[in-house]
C-alpha positions as CSV (number, residue, x, y, z in Angstrom):
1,X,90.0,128.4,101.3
2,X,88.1,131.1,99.3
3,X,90.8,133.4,101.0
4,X,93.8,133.7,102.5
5,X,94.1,136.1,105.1
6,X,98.1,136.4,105.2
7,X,99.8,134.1,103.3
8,X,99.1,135.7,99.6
9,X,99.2,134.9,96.1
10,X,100.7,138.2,95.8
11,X,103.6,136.6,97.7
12,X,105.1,136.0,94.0
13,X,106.1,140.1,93.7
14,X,106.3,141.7,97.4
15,X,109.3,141.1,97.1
16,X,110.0,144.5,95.9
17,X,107.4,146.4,96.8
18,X,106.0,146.7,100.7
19,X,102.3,145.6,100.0
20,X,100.2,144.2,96.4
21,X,98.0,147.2,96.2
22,X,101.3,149.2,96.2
23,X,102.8,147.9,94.1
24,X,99.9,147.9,91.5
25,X,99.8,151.6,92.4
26,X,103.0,153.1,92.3
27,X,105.7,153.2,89.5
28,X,108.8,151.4,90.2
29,X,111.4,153.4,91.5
30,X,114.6,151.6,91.2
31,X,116.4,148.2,92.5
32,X,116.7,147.4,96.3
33,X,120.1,147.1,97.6
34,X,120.9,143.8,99.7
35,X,120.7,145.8,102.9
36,X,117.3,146.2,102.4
37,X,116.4,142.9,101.5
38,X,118.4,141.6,105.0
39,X,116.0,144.3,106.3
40,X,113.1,142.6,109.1
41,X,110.6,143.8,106.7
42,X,111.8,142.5,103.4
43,X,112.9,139.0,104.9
44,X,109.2,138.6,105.6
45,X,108.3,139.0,102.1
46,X,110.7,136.6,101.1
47,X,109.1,134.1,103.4
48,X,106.0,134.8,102.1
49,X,107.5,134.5,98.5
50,X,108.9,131.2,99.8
51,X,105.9,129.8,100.4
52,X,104.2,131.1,97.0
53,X,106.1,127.8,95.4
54,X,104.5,125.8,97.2
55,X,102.3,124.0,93.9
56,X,101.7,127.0,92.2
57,X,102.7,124.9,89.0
58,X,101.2,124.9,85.3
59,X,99.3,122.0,84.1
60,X,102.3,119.7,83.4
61,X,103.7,119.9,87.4
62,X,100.7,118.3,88.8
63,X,101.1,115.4,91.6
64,X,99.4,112.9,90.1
65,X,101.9,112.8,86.3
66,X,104.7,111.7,88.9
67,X,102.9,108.9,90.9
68,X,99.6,107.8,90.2
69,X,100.2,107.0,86.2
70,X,103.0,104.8,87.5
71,X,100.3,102.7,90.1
72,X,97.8,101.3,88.7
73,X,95.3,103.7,90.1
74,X,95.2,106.3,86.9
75,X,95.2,106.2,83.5
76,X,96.8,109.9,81.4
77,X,93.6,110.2,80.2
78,X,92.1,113.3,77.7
79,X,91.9,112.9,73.9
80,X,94.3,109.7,73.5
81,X,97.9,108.6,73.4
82,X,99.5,112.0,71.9
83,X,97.2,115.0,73.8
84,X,100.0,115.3,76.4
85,X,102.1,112.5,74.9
86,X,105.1,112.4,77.2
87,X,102.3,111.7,80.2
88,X,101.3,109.2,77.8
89,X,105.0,108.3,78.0
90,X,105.3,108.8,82.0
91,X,101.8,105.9,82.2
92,X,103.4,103.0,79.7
93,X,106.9,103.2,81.4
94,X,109.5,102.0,78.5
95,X,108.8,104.7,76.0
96,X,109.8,107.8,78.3
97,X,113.1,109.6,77.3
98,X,115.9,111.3,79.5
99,X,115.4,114.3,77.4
100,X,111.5,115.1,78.3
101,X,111.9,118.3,78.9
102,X,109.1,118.0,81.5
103,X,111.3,116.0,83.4
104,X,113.9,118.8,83.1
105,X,111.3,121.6,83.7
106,X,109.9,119.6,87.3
107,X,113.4,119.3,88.2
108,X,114.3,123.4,87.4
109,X,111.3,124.3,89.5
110,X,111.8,122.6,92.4
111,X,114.9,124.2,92.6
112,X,113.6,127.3,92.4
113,X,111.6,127.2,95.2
114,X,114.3,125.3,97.2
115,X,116.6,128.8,95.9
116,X,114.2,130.9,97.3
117,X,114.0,129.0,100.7
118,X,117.4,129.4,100.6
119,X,118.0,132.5,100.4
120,X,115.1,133.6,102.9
121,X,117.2,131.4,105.4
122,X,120.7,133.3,104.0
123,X,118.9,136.7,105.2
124,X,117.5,135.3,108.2
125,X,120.8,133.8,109.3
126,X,122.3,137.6,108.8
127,X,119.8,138.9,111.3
128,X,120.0,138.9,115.1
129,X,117.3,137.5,116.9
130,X,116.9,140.7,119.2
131,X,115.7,142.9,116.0
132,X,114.0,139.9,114.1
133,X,112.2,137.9,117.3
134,X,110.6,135.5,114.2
135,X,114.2,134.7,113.3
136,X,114.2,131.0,114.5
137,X,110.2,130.3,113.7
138,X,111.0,131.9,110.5
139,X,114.3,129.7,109.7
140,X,111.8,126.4,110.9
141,X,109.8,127.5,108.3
142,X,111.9,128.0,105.4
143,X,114.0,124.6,106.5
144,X,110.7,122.6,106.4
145,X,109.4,124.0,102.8
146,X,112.9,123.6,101.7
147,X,112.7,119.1,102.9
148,X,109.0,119.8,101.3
149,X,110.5,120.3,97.9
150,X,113.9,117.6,98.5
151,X,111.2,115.3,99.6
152,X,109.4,115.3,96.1
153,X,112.7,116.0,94.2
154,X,113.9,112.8,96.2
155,X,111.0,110.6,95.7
156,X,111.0,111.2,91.6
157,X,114.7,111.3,90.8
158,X,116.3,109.6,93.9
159,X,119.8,111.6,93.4
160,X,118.7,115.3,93.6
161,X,121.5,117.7,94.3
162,X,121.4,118.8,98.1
163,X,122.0,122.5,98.4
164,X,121.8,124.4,101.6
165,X,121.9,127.9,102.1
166,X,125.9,128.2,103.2
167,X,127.2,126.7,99.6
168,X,128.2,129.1,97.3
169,X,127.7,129.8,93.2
170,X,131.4,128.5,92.8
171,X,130.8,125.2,95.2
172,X,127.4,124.8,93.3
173,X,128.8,124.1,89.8
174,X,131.1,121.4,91.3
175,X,129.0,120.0,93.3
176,X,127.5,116.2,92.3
177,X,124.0,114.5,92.6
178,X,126.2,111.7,93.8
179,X,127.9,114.0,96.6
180,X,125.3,112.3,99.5
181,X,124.7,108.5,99.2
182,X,120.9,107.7,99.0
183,X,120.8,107.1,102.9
184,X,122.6,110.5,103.4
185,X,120.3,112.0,101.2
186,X,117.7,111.2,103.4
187,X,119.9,112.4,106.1
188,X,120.0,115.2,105.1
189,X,115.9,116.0,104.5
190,X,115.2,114.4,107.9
191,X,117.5,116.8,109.8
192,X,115.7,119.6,108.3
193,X,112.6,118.7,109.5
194,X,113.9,117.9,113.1
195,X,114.8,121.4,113.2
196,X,111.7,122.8,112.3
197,X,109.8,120.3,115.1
198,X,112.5,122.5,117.6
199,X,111.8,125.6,116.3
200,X,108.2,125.9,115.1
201,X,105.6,126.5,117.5
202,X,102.1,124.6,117.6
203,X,100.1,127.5,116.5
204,X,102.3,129.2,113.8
205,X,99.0,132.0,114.0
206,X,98.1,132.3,110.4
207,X,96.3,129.4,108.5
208,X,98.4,128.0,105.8
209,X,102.4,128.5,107.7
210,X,103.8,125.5,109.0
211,X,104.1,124.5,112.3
212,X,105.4,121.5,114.8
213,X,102.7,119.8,113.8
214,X,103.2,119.4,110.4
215,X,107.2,119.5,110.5
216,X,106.3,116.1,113.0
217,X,104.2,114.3,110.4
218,X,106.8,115.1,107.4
219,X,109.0,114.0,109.9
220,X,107.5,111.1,110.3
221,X,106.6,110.6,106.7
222,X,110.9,111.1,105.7
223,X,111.5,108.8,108.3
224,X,109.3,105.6,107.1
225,X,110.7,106.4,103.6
226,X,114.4,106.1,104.7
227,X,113.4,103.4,106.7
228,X,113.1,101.2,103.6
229,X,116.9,100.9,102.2
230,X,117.6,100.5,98.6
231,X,120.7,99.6,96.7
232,X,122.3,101.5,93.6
233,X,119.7,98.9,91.4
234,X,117.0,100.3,94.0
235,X,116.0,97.0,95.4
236,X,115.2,97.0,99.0
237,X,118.0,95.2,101.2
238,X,116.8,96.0,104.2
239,X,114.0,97.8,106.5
240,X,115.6,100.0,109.4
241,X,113.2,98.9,112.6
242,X,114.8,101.9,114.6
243,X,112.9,104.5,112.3
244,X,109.6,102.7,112.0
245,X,109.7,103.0,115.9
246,X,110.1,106.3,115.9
247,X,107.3,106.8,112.8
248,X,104.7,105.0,115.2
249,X,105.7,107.8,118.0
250,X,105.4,110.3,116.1
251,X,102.2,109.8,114.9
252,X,101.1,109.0,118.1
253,X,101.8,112.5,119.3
254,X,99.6,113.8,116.4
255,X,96.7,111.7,117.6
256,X,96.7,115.2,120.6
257,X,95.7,117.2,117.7
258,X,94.2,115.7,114.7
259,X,91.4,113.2,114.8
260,X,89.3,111.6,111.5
261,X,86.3,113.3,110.2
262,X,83.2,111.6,110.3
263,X,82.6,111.2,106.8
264,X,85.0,110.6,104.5
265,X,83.7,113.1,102.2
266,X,84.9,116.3,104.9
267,X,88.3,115.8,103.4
268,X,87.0,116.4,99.5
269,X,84.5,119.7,100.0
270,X,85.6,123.1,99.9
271,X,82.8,123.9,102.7
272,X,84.6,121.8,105.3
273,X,88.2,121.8,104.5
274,X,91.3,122.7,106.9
275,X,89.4,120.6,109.2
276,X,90.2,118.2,112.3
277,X,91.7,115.8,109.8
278,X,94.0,118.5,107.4
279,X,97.6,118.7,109.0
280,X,99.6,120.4,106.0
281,X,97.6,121.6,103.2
282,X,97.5,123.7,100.1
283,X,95.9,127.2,100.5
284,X,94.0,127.7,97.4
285,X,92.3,131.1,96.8
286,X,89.6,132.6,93.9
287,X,88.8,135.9,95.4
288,X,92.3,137.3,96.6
289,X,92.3,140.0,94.3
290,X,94.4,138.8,91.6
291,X,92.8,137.9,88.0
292,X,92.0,134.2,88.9
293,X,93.6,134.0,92.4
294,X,95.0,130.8,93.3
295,X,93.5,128.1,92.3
296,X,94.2,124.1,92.7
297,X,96.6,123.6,90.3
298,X,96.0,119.9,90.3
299,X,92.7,119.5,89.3
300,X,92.9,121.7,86.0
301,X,92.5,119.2,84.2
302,X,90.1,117.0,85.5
303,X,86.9,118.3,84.8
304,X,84.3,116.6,82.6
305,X,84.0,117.5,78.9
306,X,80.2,118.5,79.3
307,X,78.5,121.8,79.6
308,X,79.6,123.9,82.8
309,X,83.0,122.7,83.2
310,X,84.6,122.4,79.4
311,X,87.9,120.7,80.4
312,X,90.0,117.9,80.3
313,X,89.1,114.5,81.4
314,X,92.2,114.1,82.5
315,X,93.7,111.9,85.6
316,X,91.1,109.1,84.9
317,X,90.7,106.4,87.6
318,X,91.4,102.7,86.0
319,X,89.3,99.9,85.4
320,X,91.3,97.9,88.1
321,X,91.2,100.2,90.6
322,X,87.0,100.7,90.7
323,X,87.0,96.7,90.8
324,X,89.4,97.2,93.9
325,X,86.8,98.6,96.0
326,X,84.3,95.6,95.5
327,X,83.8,93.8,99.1
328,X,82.8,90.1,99.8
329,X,79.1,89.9,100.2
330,X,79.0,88.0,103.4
331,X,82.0,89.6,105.0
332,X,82.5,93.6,103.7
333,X,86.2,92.2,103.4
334,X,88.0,92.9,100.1
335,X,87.9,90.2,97.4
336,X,91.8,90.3,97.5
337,X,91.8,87.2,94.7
338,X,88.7,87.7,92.9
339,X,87.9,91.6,92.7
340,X,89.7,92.0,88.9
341,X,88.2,88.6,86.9
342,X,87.6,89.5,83.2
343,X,84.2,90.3,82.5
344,X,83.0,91.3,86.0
345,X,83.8,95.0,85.8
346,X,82.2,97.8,87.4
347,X,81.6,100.3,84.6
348,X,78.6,102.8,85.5
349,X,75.4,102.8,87.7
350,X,74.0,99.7,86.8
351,X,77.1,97.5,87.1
352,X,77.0,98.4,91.0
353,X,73.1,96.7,91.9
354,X,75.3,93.1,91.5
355,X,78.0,93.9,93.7
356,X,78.8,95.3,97.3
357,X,81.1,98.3,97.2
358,X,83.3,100.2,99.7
359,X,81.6,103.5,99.7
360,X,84.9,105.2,99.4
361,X,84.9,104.0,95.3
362,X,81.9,106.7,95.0
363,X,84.1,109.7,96.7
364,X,87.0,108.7,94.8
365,X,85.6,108.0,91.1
366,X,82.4,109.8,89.3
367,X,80.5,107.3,87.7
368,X,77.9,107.5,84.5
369,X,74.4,107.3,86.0
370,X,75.2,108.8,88.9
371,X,75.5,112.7,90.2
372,X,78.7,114.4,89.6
373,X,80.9,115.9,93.3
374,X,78.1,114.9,95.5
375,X,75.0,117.1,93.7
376,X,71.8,116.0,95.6
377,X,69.5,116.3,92.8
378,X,66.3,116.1,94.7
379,X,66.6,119.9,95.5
380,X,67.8,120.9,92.3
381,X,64.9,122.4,89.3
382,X,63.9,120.4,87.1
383,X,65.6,121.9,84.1
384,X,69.1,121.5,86.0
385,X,69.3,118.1,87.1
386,X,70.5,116.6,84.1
387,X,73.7,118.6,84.5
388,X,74.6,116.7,87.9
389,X,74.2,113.0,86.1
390,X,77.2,112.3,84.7
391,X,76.4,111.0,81.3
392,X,78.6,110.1,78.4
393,X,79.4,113.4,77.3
394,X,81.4,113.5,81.3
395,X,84.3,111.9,80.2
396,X,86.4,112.8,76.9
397,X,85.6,111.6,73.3
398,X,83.1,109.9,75.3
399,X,85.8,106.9,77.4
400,X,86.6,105.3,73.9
401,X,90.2,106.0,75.0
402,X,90.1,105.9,78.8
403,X,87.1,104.4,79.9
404,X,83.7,106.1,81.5
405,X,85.2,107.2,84.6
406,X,86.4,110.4,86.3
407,X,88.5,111.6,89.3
408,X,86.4,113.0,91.9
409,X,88.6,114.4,95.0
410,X,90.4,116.9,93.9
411,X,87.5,118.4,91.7
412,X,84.4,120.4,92.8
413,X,80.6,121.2,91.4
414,X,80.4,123.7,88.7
415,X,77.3,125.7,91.3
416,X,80.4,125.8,94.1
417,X,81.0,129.3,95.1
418,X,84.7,128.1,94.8
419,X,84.9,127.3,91.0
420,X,86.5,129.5,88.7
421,X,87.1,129.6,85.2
422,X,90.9,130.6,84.3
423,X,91.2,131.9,80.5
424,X,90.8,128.2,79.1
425,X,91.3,125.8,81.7
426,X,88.3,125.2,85.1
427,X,89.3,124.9,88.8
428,X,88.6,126.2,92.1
429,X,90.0,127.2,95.3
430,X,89.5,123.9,97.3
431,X,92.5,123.2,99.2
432,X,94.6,119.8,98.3
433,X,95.7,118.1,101.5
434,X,99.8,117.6,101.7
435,X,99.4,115.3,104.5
436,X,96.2,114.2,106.5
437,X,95.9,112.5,109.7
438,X,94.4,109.1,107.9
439,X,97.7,109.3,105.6
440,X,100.0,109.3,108.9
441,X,97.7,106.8,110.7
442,X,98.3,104.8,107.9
443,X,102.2,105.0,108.3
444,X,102.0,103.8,111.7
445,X,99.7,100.6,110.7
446,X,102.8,100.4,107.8
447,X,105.9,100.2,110.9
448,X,103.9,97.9,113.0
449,X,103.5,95.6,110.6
450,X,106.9,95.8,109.4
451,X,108.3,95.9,113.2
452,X,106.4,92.6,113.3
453,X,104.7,90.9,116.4
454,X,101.8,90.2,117.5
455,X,100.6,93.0,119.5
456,X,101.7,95.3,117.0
457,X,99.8,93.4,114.2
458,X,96.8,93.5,117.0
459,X,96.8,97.6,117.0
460,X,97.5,97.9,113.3
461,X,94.2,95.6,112.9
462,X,92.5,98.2,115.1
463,X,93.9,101.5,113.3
464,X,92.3,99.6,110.0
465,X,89.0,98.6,111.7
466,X,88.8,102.3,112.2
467,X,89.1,103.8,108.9
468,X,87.2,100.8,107.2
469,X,84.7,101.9,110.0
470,X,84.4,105.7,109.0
471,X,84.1,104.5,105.0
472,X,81.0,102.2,105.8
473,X,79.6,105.0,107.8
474,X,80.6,108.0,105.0
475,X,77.5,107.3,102.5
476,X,75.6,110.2,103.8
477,X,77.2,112.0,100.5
478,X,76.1,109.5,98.1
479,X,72.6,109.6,96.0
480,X,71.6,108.2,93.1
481,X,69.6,109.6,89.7
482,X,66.7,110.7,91.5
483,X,68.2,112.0,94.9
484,X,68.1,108.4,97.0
485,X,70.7,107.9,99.5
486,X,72.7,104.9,98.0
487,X,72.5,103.3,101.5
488,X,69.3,102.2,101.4
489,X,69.5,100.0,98.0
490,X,72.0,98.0,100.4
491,X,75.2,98.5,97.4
492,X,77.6,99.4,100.6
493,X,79.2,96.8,102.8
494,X,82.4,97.2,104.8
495,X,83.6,94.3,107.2
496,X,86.7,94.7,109.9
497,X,89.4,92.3,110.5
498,X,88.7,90.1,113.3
499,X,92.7,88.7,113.3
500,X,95.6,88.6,111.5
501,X,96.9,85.5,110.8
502,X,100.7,86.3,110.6
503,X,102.8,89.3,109.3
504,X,101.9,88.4,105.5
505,X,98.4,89.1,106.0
506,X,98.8,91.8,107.9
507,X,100.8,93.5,105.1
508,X,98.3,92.6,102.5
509,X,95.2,93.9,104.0
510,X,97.4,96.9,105.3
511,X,98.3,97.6,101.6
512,X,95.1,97.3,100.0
513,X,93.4,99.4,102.4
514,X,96.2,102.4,101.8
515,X,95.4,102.0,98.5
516,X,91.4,102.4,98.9
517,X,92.0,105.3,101.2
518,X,95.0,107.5,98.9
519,X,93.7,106.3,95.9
520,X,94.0,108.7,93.2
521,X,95.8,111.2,95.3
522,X,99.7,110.8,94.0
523,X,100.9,108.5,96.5
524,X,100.5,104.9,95.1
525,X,103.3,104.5,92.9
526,X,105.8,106.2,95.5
527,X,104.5,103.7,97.9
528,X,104.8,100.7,95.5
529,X,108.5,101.9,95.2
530,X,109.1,102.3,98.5
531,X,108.0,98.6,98.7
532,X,110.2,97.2,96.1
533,X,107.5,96.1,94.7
534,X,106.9,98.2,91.8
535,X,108.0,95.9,88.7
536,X,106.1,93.2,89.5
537,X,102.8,95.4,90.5
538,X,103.0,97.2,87.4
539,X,103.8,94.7,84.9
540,X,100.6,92.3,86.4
541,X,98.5,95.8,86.2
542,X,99.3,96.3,82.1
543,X,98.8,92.3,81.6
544,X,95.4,92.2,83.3
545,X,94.3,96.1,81.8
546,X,95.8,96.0,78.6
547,X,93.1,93.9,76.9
548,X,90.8,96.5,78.1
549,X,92.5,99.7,77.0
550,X,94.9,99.5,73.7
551,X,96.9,102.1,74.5
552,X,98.7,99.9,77.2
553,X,98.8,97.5,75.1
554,X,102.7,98.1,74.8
555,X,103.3,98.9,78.3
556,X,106.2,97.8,80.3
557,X,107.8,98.4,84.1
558,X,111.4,97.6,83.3
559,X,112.8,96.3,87.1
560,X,116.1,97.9,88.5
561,X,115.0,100.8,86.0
562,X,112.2,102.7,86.1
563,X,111.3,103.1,89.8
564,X,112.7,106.2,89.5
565,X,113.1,108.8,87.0
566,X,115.6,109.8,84.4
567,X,117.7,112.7,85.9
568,X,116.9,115.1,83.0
569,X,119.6,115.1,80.0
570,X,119.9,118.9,80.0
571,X,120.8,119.0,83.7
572,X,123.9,116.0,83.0
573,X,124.4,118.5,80.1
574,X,125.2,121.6,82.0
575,X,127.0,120.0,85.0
576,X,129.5,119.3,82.4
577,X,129.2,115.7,83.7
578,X,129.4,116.3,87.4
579,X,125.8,115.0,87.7
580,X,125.3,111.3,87.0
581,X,122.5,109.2,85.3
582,X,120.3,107.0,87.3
583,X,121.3,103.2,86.8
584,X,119.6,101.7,84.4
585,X,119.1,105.1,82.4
C-alpha cells in the first residue's frame, strides 16, 4: 500500500511516546514504569510494535536467501561468487559454515520479534477484559505473529527454542532446542494458531492486522507441514492423512472469502494489491512520513543494473527454471521429460518464437528484448522507450556470472508512483503476499493427492485446470519491443489435464504446477523438504546447470544434512551447551 492508515512504521518507537509526531516533537522526559506499559493505551502500542517485525529486515533477511537458492528456481546472483559470499555459500550447499553469522543474526531476529509478541501477550494477560474489551482479539493477534515467526524459525533450523510468554529469564537459559520433539514443535505452532481462528474476528477493521481468516490458512499451511513426519536424519517416514483432511477443509472455508484474480499479473502490481486473492500480506509504505517509509525489504536488491534503478541484480531466476515453463506444442501440457535438453534453452526474446510458453514464465522472469514490469511501450515517448527493454546492461556485469535473466514479482517500474530510492539501495511500497488464496488452493490439490483416491485425484485435477486456466488467460500484461500483445504471435499455450492416471501422476503434475505458480517467491526449497525430496532434486539441478554456470560447478546437496540449516555456533556457544547441533552438522 502507498499508506498505512493504522498499522505504522512508526510502530518501531510508540512505544514510549503516545503518538510519532509526538514524539518527534517533544523531549524525552523520563522512563515509563511497568504500570504504564500494562496500561490499555501502551499495550496497544506494543501491538503495533509487534507487528513492526513483521519483515522489516536489512538486505541479508530477505525470503528468498532461505528457500529459493536451495530449489532450483534462483541463482545468488550480483557481481559473482564473493559479492555476498555466504549467499553464495547458502546456493552451493557444502561450503556453508555453522558460524555464518547471518545464520546467527536470522536466528537473533526472529526472536526478537517473537520477544516482543511475547511480551504484548504478558501485558495483555495482566489486563481484564472489562477495561481492555480488545484483550482476547489482541492476544489472537500477538499468538498468530508469534507461530508467524516459529513457523519461519521452524522451516530453516527445524529445532528452534519454543518460548511462550509464561517462561521466565531463569527457565530461558535452561531451556533446550531439543526440549519439544519435532512433532511437538509443530504442536506447539499449530495450537497458536487455533487460538487465534477462536479469537480473531473476520474483519479485524484495519488493513494489514490479522484475522480468522488468515490465522485459518496459516493454520492450514502448519498443518500440511506437520503432516509430513520426519526422523532425527529428516527423512520422511510417514504422511499424517488426519491433517491433510483437515488442510482440505480449511481451505475450503476460505474459498467464502477469497477467490483468484483474473489475471495473474493482479497479484504482482502495486495498483491492484490487497485484492480478492491477498489473505495475509506485507504492508509496505513510501509516503508514511518517515525518511523512506516502509519499503519491501525483499526486493532491494533486485533491480536491474541500468539507468533508473542502479541496484543489484540480485535473486536471479535459473536457466532451468525458464525451460520449466515451456509447454508441449500440441497439448499446452508441460514437457515434464524434455523441457531441460542441453542446447534448447530459453535465453531472451528471440529464443521464445520456437517454443510455446506458459505465460506465467513472463510475470515471473524479465527477459532481454522484452519490456521490464509490464511497461507498455506503445504509449511511452519516443526518447523513453528504450528504458522499458531490458537490454544487457538489466542484469549485472552484463549475466557473465548469472545469466540474462531477472526476478520480476517482487519488483516494480522505475515511473511507479510506489518506487523509492533509499540512500543506496531501490524499492518500493508494493506489498509481498504472506499467503494467497492460489498458495492454499494449492495445499488442498497437495492432501488430496496424498489422501489418495480417485475422486480426490478427480478434484485436485479440477483445482489445477483452474489455475492453468487463469495463466493461459493472464497475457493481457505481456507486450513485446514495439507494444504488441504477446498473444497474438501465438508464443502462449496452456493445456488442462483431462485424467490422472494414478496417484504418481497426479503428484507430478501437482508439483510442477506449484512450482510454475510460487516460483521465485521463497517457497520451493521448503516444499522440496517437506517432500523428502530435496537431495535428489538439488543434486540433478547442479549436474544438469553446472555446465552452464561455473560457479556451481562445485555444488553439492549432502542428504540427511543440509535440508535444514546449521543452528548458528554462537547460539550452541552461549547456551553453554544446552542447545544442540542439527544432525549431520
Amino acid at each position: 500500500m502507498n499508506k498505512i492508515k493504522h498499522i505504522l512504521a512508526c510502530g518501531l518507537i510508540t512505544m514510549a511516546a503516545s503518538s510519532c509526531s509526538d514524539f518527534l516533537e517533544l523531549d524525552p522526559k523520563g522512563s515509563l514504569s511497568s504500570d504504564q506499559l500494562t496500561s490499555p493505551e501502551y499495550v496497544e502500542k506494543m501491538v503495533i510494535a509487534a507487528y513492526s517485525l513483521i519483515e522489516n529486515d536489512n538486505v541479508e533477511m530477505m525470503p528468498w536467501l532461505f528457500s529459493d537458492l536451495r530449489s532450483g528456481d534462483a541463482y545468488k546472483g550480483g557481481g559473482g561468487p564473493s559479492d555476498m559470499g555466504f549467499a553464495h555459500n547458502i546456493e552451493v550447499a557444502n561450503t556453508l559454515l555453522v558460524n555464518t553469522g547471518q545464520l546467527n543474526t536470522k536466528w537473533t531476529r526472529g526472536y526478537i520479534a517473537i520477544s516482543r509478541a511475547n511480551n504484548a501477550l504478558s501485558r495483555i494477560n495482566a489486563l481484564e477484559e472489562s477495561d481492555y474489551p480488545e484483550k482476547n482479539i489482541r492476544s489472537g493477534e500477538m499468538r498468530f505473529l508469534r507461530a508467524h515467526h516459529m513457523f519461519e524459525l521452524k522451516v530453516i533450523f527445524k529445532y528452534p527454542v519454543w518460548v511462550d510468554e509464561t517462561i521466565s529469564d531463569d527457565e530461558l537459559k535452561e531451556t533446550s532446542n531439543r526440549k519439544y520433539t519435532d512433532a511437538e514443535l509443530w504442536g506447539k505452532i499449530i495450537e497458536d494458531f487455533r487460538f487465534a481462528v477462536a479469537n480473531l474476528p473476520e474483519d479485524n477493521k484495519d488493513v494489514g492486522r490479522a484475522d480468522k481468516w488468515a490465522a485459518k490458512a496459516y493454520l492450514a499451511k502448519a498443518l500440511l507441514y506437520a503432516a509430513y513426519e520426519q526422523d532425527e536424519q529428516n527423512n520422511v517416514v510417514n504422511i499424517d492423512k488426519t491433517k491433510l483432511e483437515e488442510v482440505v477443509s480449511l481451505v475450503d472455508e476460505l474459498g467464502a472469502k477469497f477467490s483468484l484474480v483474473n489475471d495473474f499479473a493482479d497479484n504482482f502490481r502495486w495498483e491492484t494489491e490487497n485484492g480478492p486473492e491477498s489473505i495475509f500480506a506485507i504492508q509496505n509504505s513510501h509516503d508514511d512520513g518517515v525518511p523512506f517509509g516502509r519499503l519491501n525489504m525483499t526486493s532491494v536488491l533486485s533491480y536491474p543494473m541500468s539507468a533508473g534503478y542502479g541496484c543489484c541484480g540480485m535473486h536471479i531466476p535459473t536457466q532451468e527454471l525458464v525451460n520449466a515453463f515451456k509447454t508441449d506444442s500440441a497439448t499446452g501440457l508441460p514437457m515434464f521429460g524434455t523441457f531441460n535438453t542441453p542446447g534448447e534453452d530459453i535465453e531472451d526474446a528471440t529464443d521464445l518464437a520456437s517454443y510455446t510458453v506458459d505465460p506465467r514464465l513472463l510475470h515471473t522472469v524479465a527477459m532481454i528484448g522484452l519490456p521490464y514490469k509490464y511497461a507498455d511501450v506503445s504509449t511511452k515517448p519516443a526518447a523513453d522507450k528504450e528504458k522499458h527493454i531490458v537490454n544487457i546492461t538489466f542484469p549485472r556485469e552484463g549475466g557473465i556470472y548469472y545469466g540474462p535473466f531477472l526476478s520480476m514479482k517482487e519488483v516494480v517500474s522505475f515511473d511507479c508512483p510506489c518506487f523509492e530510492q533509499a540512500r543506496w539501495y531501490y524499492s518500493s511500497s508494493l506489498n509481498r503476499d504472506i499467503i494467497r488464496y492460489d498458495d492454499a488452493l494449492l495445499w488442498k490439490v497437495e492432501a488430496l493427492v496424498e489422501i489418495g483416491g480417485a475422486d480426490n485425484l478427480n478434484a485436485a485435477r479440477e483445482i489445477i485446470n483452474s489455475l492453468r486456466e487463469r495463466a493461459g488467460r493472464s497475457t493481457g500484461m505481456l507486450r513485446d519491443a514495439e507494444g504488441n500483445l504477446l498473444a497474438d504471435a501465438g508464443q502462449f499455450k496452456v493445456g488442462l489435464y483431462d485424467s490422472f492416471a494414478d496417484q504418481d501422476e497426479a503428484r507430478n503434475a501437482f508439483r510442477w504446477e506449484r512450482r510454475l505458480e510460487m516460483a521465485m517467491e521463497a517457497s520451493r526449497g521448503f516444499d522440496l523438504v517437506r517432500w523428502g525430496i530435496a537431495a535428489e532434486t538439488l543434486n540433478d539441478y547442479y549436474a544438469t546447470e553446472a555446465p552452464r554456470r561455473e560457479h556451481l560447478k562445485t555444488a553439492r546437496f549432502t542428504k540427511n544434512k543440509d535440508e535444514y540449516f546449521p543452528i548458528p555456533y554462537r547460539q550452541i556457544s552461549f547456551s553453554r551447551g544446552v542447545y544442540e547441533q542439527n544432525y549431520g552438522w
